[in-house]
mmCIF file of the N, C-alpha and C atoms, coordinates in Angstrom:
data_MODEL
# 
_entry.id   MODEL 
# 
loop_
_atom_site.group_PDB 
_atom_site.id 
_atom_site.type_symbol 
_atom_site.label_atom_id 
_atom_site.label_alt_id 
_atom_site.label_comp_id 
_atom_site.label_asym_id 
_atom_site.label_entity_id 
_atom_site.label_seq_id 
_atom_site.pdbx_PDB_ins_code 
_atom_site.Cartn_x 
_atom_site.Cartn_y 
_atom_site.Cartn_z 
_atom_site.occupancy 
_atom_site.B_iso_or_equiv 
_atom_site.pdbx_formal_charge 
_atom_site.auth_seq_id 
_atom_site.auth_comp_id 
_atom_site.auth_asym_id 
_atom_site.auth_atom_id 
_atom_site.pdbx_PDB_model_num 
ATOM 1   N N  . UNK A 1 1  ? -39.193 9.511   12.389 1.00 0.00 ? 1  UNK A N  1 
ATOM 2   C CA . UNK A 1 1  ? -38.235 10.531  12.827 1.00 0.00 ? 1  UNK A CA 1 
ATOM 3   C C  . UNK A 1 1  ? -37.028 9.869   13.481 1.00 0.00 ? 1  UNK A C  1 
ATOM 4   N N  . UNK A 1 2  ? -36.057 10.591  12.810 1.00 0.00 ? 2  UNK A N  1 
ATOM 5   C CA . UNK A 1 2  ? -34.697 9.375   13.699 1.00 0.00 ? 2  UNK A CA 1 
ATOM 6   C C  . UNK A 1 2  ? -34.470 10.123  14.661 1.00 0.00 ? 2  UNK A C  1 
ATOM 7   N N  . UNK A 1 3  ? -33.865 9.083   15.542 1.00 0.00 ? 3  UNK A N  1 
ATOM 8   C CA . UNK A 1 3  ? -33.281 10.224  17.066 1.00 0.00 ? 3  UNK A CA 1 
ATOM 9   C C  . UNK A 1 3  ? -31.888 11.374  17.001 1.00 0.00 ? 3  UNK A C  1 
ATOM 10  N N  . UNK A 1 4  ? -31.776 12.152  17.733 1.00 0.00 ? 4  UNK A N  1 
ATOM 11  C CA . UNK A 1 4  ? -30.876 13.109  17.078 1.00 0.00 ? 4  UNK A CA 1 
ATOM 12  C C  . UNK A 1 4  ? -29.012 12.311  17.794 1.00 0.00 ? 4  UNK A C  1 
ATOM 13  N N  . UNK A 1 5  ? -28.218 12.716  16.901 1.00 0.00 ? 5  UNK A N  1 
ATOM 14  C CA . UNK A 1 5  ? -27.097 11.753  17.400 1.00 0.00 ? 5  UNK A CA 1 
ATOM 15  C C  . UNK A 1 5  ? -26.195 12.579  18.506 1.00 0.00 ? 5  UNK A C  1 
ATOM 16  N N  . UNK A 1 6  ? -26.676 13.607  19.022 1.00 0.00 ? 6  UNK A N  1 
ATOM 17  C CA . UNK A 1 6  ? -25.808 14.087  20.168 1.00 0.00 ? 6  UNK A CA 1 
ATOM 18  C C  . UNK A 1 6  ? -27.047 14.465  21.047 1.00 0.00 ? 6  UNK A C  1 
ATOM 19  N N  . UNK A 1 7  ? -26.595 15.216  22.238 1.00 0.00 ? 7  UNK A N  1 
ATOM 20  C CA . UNK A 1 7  ? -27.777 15.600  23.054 1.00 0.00 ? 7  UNK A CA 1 
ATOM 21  C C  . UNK A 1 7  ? -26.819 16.663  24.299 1.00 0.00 ? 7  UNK A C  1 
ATOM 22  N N  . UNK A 1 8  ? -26.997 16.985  24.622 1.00 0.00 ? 8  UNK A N  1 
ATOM 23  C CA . UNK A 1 8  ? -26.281 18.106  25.935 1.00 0.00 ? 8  UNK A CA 1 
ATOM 24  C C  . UNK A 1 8  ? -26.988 18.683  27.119 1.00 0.00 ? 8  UNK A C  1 
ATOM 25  N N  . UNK A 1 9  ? -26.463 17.891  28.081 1.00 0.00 ? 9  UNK A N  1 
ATOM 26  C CA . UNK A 1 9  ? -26.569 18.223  29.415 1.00 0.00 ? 9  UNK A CA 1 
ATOM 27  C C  . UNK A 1 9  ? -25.882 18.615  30.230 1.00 0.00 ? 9  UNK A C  1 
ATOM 28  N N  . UNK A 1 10 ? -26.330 19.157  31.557 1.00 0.00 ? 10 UNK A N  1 
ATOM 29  C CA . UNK A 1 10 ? -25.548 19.867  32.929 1.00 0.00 ? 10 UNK A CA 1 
ATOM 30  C C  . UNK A 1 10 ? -25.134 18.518  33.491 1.00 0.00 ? 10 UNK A C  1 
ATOM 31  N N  . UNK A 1 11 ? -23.739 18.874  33.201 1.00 0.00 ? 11 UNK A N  1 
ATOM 32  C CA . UNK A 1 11 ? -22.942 17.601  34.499 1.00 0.00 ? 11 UNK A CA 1 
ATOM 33  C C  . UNK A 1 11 ? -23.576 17.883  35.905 1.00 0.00 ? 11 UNK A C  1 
ATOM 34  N N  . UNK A 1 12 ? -23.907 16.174  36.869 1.00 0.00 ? 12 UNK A N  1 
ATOM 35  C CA . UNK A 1 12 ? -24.335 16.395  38.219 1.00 0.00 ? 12 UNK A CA 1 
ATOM 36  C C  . UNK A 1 12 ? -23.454 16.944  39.031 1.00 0.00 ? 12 UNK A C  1 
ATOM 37  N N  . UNK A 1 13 ? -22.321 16.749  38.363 1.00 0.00 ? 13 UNK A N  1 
ATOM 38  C CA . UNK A 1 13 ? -21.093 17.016  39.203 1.00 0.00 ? 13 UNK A CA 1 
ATOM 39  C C  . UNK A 1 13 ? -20.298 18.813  39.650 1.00 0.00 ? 13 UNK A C  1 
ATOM 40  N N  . UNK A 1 14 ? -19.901 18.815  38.312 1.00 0.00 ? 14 UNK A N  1 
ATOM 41  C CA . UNK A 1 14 ? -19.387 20.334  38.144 1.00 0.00 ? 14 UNK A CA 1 
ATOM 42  C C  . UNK A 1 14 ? -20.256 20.948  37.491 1.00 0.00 ? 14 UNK A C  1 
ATOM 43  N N  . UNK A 1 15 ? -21.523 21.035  36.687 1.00 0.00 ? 15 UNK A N  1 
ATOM 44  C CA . UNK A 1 15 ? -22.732 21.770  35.877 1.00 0.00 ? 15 UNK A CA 1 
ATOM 45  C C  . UNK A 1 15 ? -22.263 22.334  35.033 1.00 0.00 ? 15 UNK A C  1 
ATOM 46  N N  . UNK A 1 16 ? -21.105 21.570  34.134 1.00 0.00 ? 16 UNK A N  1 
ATOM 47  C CA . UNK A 1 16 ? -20.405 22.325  32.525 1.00 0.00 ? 16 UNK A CA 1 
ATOM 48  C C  . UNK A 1 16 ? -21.197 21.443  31.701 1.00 0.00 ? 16 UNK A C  1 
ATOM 49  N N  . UNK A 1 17 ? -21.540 22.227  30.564 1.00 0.00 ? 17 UNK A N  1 
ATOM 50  C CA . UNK A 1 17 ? -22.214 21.175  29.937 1.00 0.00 ? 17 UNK A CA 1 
ATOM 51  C C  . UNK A 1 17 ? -21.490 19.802  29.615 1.00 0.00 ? 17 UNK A C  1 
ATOM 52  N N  . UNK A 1 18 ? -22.215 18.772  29.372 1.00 0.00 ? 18 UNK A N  1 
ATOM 53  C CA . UNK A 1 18 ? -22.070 17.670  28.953 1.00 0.00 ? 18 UNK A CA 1 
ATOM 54  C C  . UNK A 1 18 ? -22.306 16.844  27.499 1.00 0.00 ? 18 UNK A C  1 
ATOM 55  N N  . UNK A 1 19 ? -21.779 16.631  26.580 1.00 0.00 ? 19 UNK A N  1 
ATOM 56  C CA . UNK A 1 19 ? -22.028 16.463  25.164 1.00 0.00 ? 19 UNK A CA 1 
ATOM 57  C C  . UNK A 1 19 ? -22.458 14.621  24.987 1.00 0.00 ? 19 UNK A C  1 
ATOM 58  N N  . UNK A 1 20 ? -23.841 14.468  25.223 1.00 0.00 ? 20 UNK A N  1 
ATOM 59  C CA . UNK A 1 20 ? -23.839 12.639  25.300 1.00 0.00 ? 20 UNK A CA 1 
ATOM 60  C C  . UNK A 1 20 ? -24.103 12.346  23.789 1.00 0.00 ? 20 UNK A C  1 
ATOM 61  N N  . UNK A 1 21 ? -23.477 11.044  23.499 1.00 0.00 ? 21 UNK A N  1 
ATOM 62  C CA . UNK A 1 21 ? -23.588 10.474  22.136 1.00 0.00 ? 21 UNK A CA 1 
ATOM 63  C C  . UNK A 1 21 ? -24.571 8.967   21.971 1.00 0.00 ? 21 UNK A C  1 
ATOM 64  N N  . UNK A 1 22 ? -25.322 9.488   21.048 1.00 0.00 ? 22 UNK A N  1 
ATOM 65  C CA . UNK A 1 22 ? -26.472 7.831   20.308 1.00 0.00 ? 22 UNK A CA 1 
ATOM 66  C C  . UNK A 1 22 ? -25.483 7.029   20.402 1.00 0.00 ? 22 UNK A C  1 
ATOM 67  N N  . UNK A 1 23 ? -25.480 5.851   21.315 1.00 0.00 ? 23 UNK A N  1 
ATOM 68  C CA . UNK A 1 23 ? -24.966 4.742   20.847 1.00 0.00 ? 23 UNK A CA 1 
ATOM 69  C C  . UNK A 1 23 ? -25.501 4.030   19.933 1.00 0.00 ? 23 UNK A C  1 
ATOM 70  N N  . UNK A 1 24 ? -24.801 2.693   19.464 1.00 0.00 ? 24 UNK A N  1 
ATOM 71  C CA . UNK A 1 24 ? -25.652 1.683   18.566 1.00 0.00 ? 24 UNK A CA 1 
ATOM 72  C C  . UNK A 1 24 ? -25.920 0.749   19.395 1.00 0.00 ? 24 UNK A C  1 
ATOM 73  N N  . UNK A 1 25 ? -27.337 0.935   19.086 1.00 0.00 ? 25 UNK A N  1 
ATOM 74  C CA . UNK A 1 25 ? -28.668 0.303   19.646 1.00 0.00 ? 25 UNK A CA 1 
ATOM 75  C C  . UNK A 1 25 ? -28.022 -1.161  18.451 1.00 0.00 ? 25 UNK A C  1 
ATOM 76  N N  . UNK A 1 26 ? -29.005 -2.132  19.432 1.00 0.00 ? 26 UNK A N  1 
ATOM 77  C CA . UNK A 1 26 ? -28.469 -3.689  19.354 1.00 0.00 ? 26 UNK A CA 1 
ATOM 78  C C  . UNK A 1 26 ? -30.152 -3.916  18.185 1.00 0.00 ? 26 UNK A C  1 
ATOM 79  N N  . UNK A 1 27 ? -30.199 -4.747  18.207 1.00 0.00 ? 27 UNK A N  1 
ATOM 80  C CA . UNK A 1 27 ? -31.534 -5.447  17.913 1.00 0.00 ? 27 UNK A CA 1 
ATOM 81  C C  . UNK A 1 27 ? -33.033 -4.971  18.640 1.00 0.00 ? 27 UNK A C  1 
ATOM 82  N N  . UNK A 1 28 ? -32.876 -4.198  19.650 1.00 0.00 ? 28 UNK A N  1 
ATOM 83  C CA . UNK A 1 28 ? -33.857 -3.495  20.555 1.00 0.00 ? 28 UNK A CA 1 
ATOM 84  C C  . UNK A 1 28 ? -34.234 -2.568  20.083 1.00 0.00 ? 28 UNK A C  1 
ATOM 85  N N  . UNK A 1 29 ? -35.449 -2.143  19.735 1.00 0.00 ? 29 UNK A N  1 
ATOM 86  C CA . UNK A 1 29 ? -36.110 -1.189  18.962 1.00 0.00 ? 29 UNK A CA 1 
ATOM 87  C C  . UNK A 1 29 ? -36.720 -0.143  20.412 1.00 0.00 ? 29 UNK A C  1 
ATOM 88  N N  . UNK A 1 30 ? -36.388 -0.560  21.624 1.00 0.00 ? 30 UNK A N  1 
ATOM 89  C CA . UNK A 1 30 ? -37.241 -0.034  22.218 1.00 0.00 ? 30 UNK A CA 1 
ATOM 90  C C  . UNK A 1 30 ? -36.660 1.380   23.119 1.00 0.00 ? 30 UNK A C  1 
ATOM 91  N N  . UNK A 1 31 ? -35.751 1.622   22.851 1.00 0.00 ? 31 UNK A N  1 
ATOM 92  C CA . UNK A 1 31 ? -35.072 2.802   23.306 1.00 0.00 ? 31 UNK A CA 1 
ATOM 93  C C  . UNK A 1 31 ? -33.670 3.387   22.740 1.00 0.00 ? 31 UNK A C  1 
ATOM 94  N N  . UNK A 1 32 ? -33.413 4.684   22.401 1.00 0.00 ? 32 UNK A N  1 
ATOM 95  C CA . UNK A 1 32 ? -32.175 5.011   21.911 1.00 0.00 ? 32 UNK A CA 1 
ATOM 96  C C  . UNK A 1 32 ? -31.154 5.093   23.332 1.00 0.00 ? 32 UNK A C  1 
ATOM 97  N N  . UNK A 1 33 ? -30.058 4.534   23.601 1.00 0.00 ? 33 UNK A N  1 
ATOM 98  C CA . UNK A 1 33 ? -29.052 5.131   24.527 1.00 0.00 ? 33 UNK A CA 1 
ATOM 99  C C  . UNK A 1 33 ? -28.102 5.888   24.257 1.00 0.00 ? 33 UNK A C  1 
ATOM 100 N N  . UNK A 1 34 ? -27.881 6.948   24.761 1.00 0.00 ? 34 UNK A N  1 
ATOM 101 C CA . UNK A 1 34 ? -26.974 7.601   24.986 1.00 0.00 ? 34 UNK A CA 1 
ATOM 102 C C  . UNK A 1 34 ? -25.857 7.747   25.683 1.00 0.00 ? 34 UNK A C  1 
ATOM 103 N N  . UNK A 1 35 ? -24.561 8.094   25.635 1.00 0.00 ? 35 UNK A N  1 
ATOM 104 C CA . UNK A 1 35 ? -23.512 7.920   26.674 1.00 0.00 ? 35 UNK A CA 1 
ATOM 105 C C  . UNK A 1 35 ? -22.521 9.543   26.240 1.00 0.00 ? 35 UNK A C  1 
ATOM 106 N N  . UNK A 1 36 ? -21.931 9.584   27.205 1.00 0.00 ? 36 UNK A N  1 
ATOM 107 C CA . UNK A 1 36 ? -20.794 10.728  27.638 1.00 0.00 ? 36 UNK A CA 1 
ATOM 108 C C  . UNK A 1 36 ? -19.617 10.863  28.495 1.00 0.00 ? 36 UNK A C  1 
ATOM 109 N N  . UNK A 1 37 ? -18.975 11.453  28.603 1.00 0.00 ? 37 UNK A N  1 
ATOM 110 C CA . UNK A 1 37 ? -18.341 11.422  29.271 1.00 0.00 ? 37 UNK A CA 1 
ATOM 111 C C  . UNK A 1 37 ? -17.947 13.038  29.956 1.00 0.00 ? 37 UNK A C  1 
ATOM 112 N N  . UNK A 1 38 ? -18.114 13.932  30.782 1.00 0.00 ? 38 UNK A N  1 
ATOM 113 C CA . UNK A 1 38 ? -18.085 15.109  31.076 1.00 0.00 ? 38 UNK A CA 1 
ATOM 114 C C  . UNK A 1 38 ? -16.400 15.243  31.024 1.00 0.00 ? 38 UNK A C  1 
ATOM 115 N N  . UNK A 1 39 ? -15.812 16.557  31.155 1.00 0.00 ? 39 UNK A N  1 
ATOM 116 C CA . UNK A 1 39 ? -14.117 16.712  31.008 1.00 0.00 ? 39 UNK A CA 1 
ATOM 117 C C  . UNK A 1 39 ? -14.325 16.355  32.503 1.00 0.00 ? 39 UNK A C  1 
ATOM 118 N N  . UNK A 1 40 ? -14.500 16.422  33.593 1.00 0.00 ? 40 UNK A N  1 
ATOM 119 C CA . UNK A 1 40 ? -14.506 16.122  34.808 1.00 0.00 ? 40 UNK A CA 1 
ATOM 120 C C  . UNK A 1 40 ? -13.995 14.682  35.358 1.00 0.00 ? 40 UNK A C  1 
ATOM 121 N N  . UNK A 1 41 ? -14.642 13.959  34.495 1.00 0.00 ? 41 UNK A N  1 
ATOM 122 C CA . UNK A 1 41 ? -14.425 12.424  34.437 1.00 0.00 ? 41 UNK A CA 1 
ATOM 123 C C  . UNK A 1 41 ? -15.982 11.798  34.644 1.00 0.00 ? 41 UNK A C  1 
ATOM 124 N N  . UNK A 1 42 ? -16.898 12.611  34.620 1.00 0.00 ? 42 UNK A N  1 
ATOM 125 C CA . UNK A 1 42 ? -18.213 11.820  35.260 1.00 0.00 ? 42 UNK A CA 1 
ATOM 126 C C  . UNK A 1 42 ? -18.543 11.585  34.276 1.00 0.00 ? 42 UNK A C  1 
ATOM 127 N N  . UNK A 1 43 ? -19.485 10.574  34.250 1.00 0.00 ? 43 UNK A N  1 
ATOM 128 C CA . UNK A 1 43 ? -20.166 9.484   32.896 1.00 0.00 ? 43 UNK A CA 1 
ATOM 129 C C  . UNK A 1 43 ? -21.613 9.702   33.304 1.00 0.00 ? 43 UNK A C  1 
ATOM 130 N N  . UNK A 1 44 ? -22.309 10.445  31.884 1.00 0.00 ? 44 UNK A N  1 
ATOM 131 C CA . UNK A 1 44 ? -23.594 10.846  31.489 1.00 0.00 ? 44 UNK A CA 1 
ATOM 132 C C  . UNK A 1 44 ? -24.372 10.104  30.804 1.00 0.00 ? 44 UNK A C  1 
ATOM 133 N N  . UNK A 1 45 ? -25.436 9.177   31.388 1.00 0.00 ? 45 UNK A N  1 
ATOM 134 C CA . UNK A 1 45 ? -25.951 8.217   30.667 1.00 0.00 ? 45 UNK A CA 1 
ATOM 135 C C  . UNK A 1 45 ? -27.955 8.915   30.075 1.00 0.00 ? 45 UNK A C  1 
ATOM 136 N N  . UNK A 1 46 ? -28.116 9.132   29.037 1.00 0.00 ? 46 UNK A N  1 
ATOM 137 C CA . UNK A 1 46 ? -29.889 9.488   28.959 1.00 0.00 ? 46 UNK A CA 1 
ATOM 138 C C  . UNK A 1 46 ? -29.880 8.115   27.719 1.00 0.00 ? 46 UNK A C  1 
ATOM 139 N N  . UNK A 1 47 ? -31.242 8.569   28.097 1.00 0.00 ? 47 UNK A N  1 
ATOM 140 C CA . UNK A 1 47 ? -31.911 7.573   27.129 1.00 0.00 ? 47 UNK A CA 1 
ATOM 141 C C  . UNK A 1 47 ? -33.579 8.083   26.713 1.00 0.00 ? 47 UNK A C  1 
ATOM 142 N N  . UNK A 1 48 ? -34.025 7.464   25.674 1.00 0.00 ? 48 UNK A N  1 
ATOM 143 C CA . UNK A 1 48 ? -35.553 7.626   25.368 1.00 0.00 ? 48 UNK A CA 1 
ATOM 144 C C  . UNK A 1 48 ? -35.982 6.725   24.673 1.00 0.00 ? 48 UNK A C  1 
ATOM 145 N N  . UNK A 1 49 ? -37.283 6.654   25.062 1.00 0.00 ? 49 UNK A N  1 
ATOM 146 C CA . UNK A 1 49 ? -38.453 5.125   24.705 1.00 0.00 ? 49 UNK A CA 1 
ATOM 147 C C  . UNK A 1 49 ? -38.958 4.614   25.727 1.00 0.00 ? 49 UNK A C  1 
ATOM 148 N N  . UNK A 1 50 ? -38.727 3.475   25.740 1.00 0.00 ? 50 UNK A N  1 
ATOM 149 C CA . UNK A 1 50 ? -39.835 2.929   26.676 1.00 0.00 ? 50 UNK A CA 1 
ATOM 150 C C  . UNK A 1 50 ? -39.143 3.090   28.234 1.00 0.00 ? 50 UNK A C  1 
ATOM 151 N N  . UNK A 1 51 ? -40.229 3.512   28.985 1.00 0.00 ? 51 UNK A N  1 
ATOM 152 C CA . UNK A 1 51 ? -39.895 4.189   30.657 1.00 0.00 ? 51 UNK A CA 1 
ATOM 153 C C  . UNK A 1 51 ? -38.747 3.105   31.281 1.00 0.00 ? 51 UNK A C  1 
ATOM 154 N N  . UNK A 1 52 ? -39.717 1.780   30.922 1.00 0.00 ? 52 UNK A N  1 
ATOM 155 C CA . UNK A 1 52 ? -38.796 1.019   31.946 1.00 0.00 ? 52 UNK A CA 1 
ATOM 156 C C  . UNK A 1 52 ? -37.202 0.595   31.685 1.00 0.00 ? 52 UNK A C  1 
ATOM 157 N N  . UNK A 1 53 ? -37.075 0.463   30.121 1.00 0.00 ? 53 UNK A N  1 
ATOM 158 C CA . UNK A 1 53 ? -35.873 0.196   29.392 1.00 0.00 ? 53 UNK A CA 1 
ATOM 159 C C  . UNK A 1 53 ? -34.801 1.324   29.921 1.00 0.00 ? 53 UNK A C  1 
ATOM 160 N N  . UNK A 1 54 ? -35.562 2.381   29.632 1.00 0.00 ? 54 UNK A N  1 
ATOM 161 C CA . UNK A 1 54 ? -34.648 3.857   29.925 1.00 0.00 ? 54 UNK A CA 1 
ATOM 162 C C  . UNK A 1 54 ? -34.309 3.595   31.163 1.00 0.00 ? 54 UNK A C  1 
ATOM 163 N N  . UNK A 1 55 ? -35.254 3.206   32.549 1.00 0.00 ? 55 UNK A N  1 
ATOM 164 C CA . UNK A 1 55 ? -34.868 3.357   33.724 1.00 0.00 ? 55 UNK A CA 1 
ATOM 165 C C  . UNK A 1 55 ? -33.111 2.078   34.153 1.00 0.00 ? 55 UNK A C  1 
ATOM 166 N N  . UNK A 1 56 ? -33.441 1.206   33.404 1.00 0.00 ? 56 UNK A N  1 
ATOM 167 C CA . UNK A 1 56 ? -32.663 -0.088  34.064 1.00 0.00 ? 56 UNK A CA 1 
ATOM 168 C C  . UNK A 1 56 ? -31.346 0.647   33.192 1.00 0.00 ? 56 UNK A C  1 
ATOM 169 N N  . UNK A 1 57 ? -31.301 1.267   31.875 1.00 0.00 ? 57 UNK A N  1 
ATOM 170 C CA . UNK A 1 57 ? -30.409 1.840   31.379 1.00 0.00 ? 57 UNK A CA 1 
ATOM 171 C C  . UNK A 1 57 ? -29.481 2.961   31.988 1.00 0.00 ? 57 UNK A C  1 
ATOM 172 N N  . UNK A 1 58 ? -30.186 3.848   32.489 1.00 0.00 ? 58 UNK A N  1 
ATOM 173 C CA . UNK A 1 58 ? -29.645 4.899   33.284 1.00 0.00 ? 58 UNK A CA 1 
ATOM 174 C C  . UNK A 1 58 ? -28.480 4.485   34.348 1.00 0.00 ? 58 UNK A C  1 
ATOM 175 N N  . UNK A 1 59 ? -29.306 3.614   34.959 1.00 0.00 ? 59 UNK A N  1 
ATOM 176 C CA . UNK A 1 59 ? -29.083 2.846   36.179 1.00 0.00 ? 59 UNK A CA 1 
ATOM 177 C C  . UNK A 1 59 ? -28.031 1.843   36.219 1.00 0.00 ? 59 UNK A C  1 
ATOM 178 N N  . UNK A 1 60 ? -28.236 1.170   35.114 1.00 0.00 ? 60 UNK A N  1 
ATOM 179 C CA . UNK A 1 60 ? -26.159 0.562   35.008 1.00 0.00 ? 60 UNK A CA 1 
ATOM 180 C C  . UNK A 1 60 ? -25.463 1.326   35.025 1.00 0.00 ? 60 UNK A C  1 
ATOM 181 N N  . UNK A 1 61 ? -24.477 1.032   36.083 1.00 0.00 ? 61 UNK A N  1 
ATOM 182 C CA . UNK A 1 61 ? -23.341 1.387   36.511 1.00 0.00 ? 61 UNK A CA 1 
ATOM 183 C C  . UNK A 1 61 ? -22.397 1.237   35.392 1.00 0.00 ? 61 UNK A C  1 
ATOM 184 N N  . UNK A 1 62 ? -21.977 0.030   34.925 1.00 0.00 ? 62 UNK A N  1 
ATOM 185 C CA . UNK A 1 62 ? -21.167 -0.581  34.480 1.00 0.00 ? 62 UNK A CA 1 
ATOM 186 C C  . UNK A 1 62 ? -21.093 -0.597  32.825 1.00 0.00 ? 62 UNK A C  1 
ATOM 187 N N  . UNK A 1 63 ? -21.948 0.334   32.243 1.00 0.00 ? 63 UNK A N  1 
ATOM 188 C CA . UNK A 1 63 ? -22.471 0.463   31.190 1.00 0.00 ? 63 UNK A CA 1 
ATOM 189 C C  . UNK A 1 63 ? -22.475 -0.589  30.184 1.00 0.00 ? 63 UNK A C  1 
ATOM 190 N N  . UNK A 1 64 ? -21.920 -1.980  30.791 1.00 0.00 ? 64 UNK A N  1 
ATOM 191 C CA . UNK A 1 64 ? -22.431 -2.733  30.350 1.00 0.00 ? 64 UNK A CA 1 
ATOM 192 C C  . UNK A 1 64 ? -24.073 -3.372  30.131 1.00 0.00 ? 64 UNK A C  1 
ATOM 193 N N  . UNK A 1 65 ? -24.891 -2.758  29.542 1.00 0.00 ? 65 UNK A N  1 
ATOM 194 C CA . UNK A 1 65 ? -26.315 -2.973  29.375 1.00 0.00 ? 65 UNK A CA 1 
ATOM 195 C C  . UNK A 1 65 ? -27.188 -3.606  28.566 1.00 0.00 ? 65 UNK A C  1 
ATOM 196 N N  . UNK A 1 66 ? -27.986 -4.251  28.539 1.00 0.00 ? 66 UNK A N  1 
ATOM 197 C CA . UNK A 1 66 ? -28.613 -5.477  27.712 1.00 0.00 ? 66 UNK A CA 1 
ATOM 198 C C  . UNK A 1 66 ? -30.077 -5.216  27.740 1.00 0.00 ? 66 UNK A C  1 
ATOM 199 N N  . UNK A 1 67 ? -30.931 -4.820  26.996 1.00 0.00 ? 67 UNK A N  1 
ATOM 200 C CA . UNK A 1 67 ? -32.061 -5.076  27.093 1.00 0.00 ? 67 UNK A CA 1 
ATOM 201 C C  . UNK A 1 67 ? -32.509 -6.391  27.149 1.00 0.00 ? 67 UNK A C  1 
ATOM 202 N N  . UNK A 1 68 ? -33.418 -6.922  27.953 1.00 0.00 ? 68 UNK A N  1 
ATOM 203 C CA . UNK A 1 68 ? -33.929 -8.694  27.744 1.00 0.00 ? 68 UNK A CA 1 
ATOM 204 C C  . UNK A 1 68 ? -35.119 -8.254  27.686 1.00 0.00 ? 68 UNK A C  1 
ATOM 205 N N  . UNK A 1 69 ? -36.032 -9.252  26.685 1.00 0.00 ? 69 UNK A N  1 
ATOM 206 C CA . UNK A 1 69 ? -37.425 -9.478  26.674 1.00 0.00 ? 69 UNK A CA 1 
ATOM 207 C C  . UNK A 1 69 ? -38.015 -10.971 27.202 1.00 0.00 ? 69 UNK A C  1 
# 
């Protein structure tokens, strides 16, 4: 099953929805990322797969992100 290429959430900020997009995943099989950007200016990061990948993903700031094994 492929992952779906958009996804929509409540901004934390103002609670308009939020439209996040599948990025392209690198060589890492182990989670899809997602990114957004709300009209507000706030940046919506989800993800799914593996807990811990998703967590360190979320969690960059800088959306510069790297899975390492």
């Amino acid at each position: 099953m492929k992952p779906a290429r958009t996804l929509t959430f409540k901004c934390a900020k103002c609670a308009k929805p939020v439209t996040v997009y599948l990025q392209k995943v690198s060589a890492c099989s182990h989670i899809q990322p997602y990114q957004g950007i709300c009209g507000c200016g706030e940046v919506k990061r989800h993800a799914t797969g593996n807990p811990d990948a998703v967590k360190s993903f979320v969690e960059s700031a800088d959306g510069n992100w790297h899975h390492h094994h």
